[in-house]
N, C-alpha and C positions, 0 to 999 in steps of 0.2 A: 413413411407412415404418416407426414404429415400432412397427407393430404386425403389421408380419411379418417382425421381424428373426428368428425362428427359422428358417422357412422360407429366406429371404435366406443365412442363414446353411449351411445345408442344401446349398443350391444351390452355393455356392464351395466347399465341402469334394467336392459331385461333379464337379464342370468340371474340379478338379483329375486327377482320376480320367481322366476324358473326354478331357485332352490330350494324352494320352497314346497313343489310340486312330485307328486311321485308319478314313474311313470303309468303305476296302476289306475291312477286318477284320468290321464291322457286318453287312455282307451276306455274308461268308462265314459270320458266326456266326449268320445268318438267314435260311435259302433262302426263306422268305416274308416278307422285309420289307417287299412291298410292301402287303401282304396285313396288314399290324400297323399302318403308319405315314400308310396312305392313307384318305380320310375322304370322304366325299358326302351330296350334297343335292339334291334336283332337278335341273336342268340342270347340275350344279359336280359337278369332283372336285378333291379337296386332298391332292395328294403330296405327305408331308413323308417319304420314307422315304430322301429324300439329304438328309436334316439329321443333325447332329451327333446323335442323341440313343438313348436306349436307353428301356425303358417305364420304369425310375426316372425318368430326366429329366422324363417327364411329368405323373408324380405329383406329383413334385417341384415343379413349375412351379403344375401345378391346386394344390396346396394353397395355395402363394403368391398364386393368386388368388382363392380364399378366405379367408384370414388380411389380405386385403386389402379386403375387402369388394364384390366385384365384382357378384356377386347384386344386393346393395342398391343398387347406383349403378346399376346398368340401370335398376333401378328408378325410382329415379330421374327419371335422362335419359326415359323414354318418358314416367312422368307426368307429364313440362314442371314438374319442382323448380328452382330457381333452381341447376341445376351451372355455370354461368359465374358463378360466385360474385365474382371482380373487379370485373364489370358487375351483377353482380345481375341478370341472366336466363337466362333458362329458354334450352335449345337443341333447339327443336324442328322440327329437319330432317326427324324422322318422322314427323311430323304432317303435311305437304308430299304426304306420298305415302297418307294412308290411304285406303281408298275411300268413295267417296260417302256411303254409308247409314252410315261407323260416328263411332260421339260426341266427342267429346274437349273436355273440359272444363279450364281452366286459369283458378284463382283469378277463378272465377265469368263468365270467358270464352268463348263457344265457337268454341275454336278450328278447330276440323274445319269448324265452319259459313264462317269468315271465308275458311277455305283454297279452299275447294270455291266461294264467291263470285265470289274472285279467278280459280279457274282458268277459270272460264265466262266471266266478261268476257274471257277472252285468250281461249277458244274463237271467241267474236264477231268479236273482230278479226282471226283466223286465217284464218275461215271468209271475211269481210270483202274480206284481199286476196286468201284463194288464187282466191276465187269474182270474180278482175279488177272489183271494184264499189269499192274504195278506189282513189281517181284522186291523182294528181299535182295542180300549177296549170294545165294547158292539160287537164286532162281527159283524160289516159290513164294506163291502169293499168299499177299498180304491177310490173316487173319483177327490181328489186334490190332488195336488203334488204341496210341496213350495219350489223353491232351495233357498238357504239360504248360500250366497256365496258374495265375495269383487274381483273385479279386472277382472283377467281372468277367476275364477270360477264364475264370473255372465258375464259378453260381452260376452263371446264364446257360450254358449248355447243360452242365449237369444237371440244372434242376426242368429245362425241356427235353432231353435223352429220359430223366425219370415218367416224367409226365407223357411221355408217350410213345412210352415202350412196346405198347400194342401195334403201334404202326411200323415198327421194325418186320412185316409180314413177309409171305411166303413168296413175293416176285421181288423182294429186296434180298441179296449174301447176305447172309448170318456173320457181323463182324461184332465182336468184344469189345466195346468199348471201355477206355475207363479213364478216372480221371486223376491228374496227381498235384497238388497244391501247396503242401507245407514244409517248410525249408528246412526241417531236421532232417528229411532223408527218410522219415518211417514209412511213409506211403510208397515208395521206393524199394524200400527192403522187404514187407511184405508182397509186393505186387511182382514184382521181377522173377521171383525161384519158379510162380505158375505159369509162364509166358514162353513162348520159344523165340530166341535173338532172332531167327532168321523170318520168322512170319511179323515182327513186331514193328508197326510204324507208330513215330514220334509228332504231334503237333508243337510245336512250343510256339505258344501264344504270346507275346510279350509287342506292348503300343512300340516300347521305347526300343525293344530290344537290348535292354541293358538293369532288367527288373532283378535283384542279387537270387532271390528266391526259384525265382524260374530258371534262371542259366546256372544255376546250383545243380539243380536237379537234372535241366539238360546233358550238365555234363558228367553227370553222374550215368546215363543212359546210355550216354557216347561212349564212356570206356566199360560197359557194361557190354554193349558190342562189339568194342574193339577186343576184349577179351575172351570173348564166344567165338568172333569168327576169323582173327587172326586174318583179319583182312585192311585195308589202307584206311586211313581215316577219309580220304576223298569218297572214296568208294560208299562207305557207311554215311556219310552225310549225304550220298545223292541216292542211295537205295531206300532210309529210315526215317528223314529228315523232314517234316514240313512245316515251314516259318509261316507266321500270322503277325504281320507287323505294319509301323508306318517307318519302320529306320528298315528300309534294304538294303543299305551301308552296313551296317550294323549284322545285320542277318549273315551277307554276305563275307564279311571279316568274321564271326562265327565260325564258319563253314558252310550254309544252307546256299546253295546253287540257285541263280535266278530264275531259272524253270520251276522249281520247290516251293518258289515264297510265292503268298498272295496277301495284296495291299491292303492298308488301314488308312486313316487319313488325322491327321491333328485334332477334327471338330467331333471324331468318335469318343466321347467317355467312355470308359471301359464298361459303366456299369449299365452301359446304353450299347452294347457293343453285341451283344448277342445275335441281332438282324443283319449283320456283315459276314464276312470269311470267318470272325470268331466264332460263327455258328457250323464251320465244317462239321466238327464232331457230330452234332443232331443231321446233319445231310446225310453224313455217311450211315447214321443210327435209321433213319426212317425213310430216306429215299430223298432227292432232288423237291419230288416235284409235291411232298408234304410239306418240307421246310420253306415251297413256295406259299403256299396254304397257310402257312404261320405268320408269313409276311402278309401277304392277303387280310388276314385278319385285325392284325394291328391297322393294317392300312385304314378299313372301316373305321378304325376307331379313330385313328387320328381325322378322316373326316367328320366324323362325327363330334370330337371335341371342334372340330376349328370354325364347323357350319352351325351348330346345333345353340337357339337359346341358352340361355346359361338355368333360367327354371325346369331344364328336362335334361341338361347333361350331366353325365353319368358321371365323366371325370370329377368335372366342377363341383356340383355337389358333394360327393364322396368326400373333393378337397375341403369344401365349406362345413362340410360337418365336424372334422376333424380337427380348424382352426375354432371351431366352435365348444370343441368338448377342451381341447388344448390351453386356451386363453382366457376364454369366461365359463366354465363350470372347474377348472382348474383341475383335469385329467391330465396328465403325464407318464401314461404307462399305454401301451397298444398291443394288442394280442392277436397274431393271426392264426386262424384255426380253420384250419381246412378240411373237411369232411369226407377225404378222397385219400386214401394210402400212394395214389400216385405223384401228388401234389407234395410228399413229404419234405423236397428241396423248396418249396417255395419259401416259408417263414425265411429261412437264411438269405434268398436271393430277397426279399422285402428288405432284411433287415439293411446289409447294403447299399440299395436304391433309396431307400431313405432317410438311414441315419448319415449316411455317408455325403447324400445332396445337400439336405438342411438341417446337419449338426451345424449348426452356426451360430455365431452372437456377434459377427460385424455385418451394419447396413451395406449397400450398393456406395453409400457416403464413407464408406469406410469408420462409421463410428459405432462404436460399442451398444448397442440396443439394450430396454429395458422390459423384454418380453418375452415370454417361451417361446421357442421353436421346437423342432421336430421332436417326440415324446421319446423313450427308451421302446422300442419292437422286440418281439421276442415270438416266439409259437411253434407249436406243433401238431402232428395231426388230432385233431379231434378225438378221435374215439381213444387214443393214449393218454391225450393229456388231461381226460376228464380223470384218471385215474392218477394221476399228478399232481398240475399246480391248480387245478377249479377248485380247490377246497380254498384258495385266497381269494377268486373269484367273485365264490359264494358268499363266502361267510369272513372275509380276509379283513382289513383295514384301508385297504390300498382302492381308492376307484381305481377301475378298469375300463377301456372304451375295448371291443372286441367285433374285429371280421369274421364271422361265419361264411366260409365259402363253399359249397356244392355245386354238385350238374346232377338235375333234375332226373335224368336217363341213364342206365349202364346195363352191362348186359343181357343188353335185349338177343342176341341170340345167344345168349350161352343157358347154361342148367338151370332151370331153375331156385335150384339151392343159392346161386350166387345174385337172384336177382330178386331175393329174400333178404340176403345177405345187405345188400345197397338200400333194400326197402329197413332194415335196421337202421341204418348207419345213417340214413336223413330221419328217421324216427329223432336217433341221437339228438341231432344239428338243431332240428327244432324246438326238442322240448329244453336243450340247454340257455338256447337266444331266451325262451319266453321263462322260465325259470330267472334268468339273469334279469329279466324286465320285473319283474309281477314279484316275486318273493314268496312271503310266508302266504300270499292267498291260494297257494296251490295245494298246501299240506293240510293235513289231519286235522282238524282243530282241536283232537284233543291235544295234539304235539305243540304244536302253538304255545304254550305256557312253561316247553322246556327253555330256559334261556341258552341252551347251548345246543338246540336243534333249530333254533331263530334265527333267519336271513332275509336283509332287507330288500335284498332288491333292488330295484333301480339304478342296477350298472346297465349302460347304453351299448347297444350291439347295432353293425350293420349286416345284412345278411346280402351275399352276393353268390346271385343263382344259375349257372350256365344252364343250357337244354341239355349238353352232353361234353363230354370233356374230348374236342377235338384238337388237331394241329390248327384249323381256325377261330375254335374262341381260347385257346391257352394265349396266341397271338394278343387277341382282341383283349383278354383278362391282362393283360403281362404293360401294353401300354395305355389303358383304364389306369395304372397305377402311377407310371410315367408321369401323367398327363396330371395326375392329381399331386403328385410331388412338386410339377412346375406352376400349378395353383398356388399352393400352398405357399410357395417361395414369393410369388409376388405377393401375396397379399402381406408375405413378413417381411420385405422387402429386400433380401437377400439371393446371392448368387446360389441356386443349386449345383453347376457344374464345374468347379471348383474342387479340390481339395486339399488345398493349404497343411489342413493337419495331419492327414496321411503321410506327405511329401519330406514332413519338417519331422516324423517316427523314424521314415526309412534315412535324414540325413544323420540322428540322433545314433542309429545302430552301428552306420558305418564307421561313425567316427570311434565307437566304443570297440571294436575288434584288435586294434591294435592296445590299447588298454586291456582289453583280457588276458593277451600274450604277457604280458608285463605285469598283472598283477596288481594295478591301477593305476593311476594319473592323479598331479598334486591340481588337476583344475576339477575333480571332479566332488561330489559330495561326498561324505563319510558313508551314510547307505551304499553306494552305490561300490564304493571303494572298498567294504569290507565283504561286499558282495565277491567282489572282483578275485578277492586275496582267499576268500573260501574254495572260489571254482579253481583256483589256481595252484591252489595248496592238493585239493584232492586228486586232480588230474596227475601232479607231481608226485603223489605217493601212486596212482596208479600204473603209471609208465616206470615206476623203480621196482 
């Protein structure tokens, strides 16, 4: 950071200025603000014209990511440089998506090659079940598909399986998909009694192949089959089984057959992992050559973050605005609200991607920093959650910075009833952003004088608009956000791809398992030890 404390500095001498200011004043002192603040690209538009900010702010902000070196770390990041410096590799999420015919070369690698390998062998197995020729143990084809996955190998397909559902159509098999994630076993025990053992195949997604959660649950599937079909376990691992990993050792000592598995690699984050093999579920959900489309999409984007000025990129921006309401208007709350009931998996897959990249408070220096990073996420769809939490929104004590997300378009051939329906539901989206901007100038004025029908206003929203909600801008939306996380990080100067504190919860659990058995440990604390001796006590009056 020290090398944009001018800027930095810049920045809190204007917020000061800017708090002064209501957003209602901005557009009165703008009859084109939208026309100054709003930004596109292809299928995207980027209204930032209900943010805090005036064109100094944004000068402001671009010089800060220049004096930060943001040019060069893109750079970077695309040429697969080692920017996950803690781990020493490369993170090359966009390499995942480039197309077929172009190169990519890493420290005498070729990556492009090994990507485009891997996605054909999952093309085979796609093609395999959708085309009913992958059988069960009694020889019938495959109807369900379980993924079996923690983290980024369950949000990232689930929340694009939800989002685009509609493409699951009529020259695609109709396959079941579902997803199972949490290590009690509940999603497990409800989902199995509806399933039939012999039509049911298993993904289990796992980087390490050694995730507790995921091979819990595996193996809870595996004698779930072992005891429907009375058949060998070799047998159910080559008929049920498909591994998504970078340890095929690991897979392999499992039980998953190396015909079964398909590859991951080290520089995949999980929560970056969606555009590889981790995306079979959506292949088999919408078809091959949709999920190619998804990639396509992002692909745009990341040209587009890596070519495009930084005063008209969508990522950058997005990012800049964000460290803008984070650091100098002293926003710490994010809200995503998406205006599409298909989108309902997204807040979670955000929250993930971002809190997970840059929850952070050590520099690239390894020193403890004196500044906000990434704010608490949280969201859900729009038209629920106005019936929710917007009443803190509105009238709350908490700022709030807020994404508004919509596509422009939606059933155009279908009833018209439904395409009333969507014409409600961006009614919604907009009159909540400009509600959220403007306040009390919207209402009655005789209501005005209630103090408890009074709302200030000037909580900042960005509004982000597809043309239509397809497999290519869900792609192009999904690394827009990517893109703005790895902004973000540079300008705080911190590793996003990283997870230190995830790593150091899952050594904390294992260690406490054998402590449960026992009822507690004299190295532990007294919370946690009488915690230990409650669970321990009840379980012993239960089993008597």
């Amino acid at each position: 950071m020290a090398s944009s404390i001018k800027a930095w500095v810049g920045l809190q001498s204007h917020a000061e200025e800017m708090q002064a200011i209501h957003l209602k004043n901005l557009f009165d002192s703008n009859e084109d603000r939208f026309g100054t603040f709003s930004f596109s690209f292809s299928h995207y538009l980027l209204d930032l014209s209900k943010q805090r900010i005036t064109d100094e702010t944004l000068s402001k902000l671009l010089l800060l990511a220049d004096q930060q070196g943001l040019e060069a770390w893109i750079s970077k990041l695309f040429n697969g440089e080692k920017v996950n410096y803690s781990e020493q590799r490369a993170a090359l999420h966009t390499a995942l998506r480039l197309p077929e015919d172009a190169p990519l070369r890493v420290e005498g690698q070729d990556v492009a090659h090994d990507v485009q390998a891997s996605l054909l062998k999952m093309h085979g197995l796609v093609e395999q079940i959708q085309q009913a020729q992958w059988r069960g143990f009694d020889g019938s084809p495959i109807r369900s598909v379980v993924n079996i996955g923690v983290g980024g190998s369950n949000l990232g397909p689930l929340m694009a399986c939800a989002a685009l559902e509609q493409y699951a159509g009529a020259d695609i098999r109709h396959l079941d998909v579902h997803f199972v994630s949490s290590m009690d076993g509940s999603e497990l025990e409800k989902l199995l009694p509806s399933l039939d053992p012999s039509t049911t195949l298993f993904i289990v997604a796992s980087k390490s192949f050694a995730t507790v959660d995921t091979l819990a649950n595996a193996n809870t599937a595996r004698q779930w089959l072992l005891t429907a079909s009375h058949q060998s376990i070799d047998l159910i691992n080559q008929h049920h089984f498909i591994a998504v990993t970078a340890r095929p050792d690991q897979a392999l000592t499992w039980g998953v057959p190396e015909k079964n598995q398909l590859l991951l690699w080290d520089w995949v984050g999980g929560r970056y992992s969606l555009w590889s093999v981790v995306g079979l579920p959506i292949a088999l959900k919408i078809g091959m050559q949709n999920f190619r489309e998804m990639l396509a999409g992002a692909h745009a984007m990341d040209e587009h973050f890596r070519c495009t000025p930084f005063e008209k990129n969508l990522p950058v921006l997005l990012a800049l605005i964000s460290v803008w309401n984070i650091n100098f208007l002293n926003i710490h709350a994010h809200a995503i609200l998406p205006y599409d009931g298909r989108l309902a998996q997204l807040p979670a897959y955000l929250e993930q991607l971002e809190m997970e990249s840059n929850g952070k408070s050590i520099n690239r220096q390894g020193d403890r920093i004196e500044y906000r990073t990434c704010p608490v996420l949280w969201g859900q769809v729009g038209s629920s959650a106005q019936h929710a939490f917007y009443q803190l929104l509105h009238q709350g004590t908490e700022p709030v910075m807020c994404d508004f997300i919509a596509s422009a378009t939606r059933y155009e051939s279908e009833a018209p009833q439904l395409k009333q329906q969507h014409q409600l539901s961006l009614a919604n989206c907009l009159a909540q952003s400009r509600l959220l901007a403007v306040g009390d100038s919207l209402s009655d004025s005789k209501e005005q004088g209630s103090n408890y029908k009074h709302y200030d206003g000037n909580q900042p929203s960005t509004t982000i608009m597809l043309d239509t909600l397809t497999p290519e801008t869900l792609g192009g939306l999904i690394a827009m956000y990517e893109h703005k996380v790895f902004v973000q990080s540079v300008i705080w100067d911190i590793n996003p791809f990283d997870q230190w504190g995830v790593e150091q919860g899952k050594k904390a659990a294992s260690s406490l398992l054998t402590a449960l058995k026992n009822g507690g440990n004299d190295d532990l604390d007294s919370s946690t030890n009488g915690l230990l001796r409650y669970v321990k006590d009840w379980q012993q009056r239960t089993e008597s």
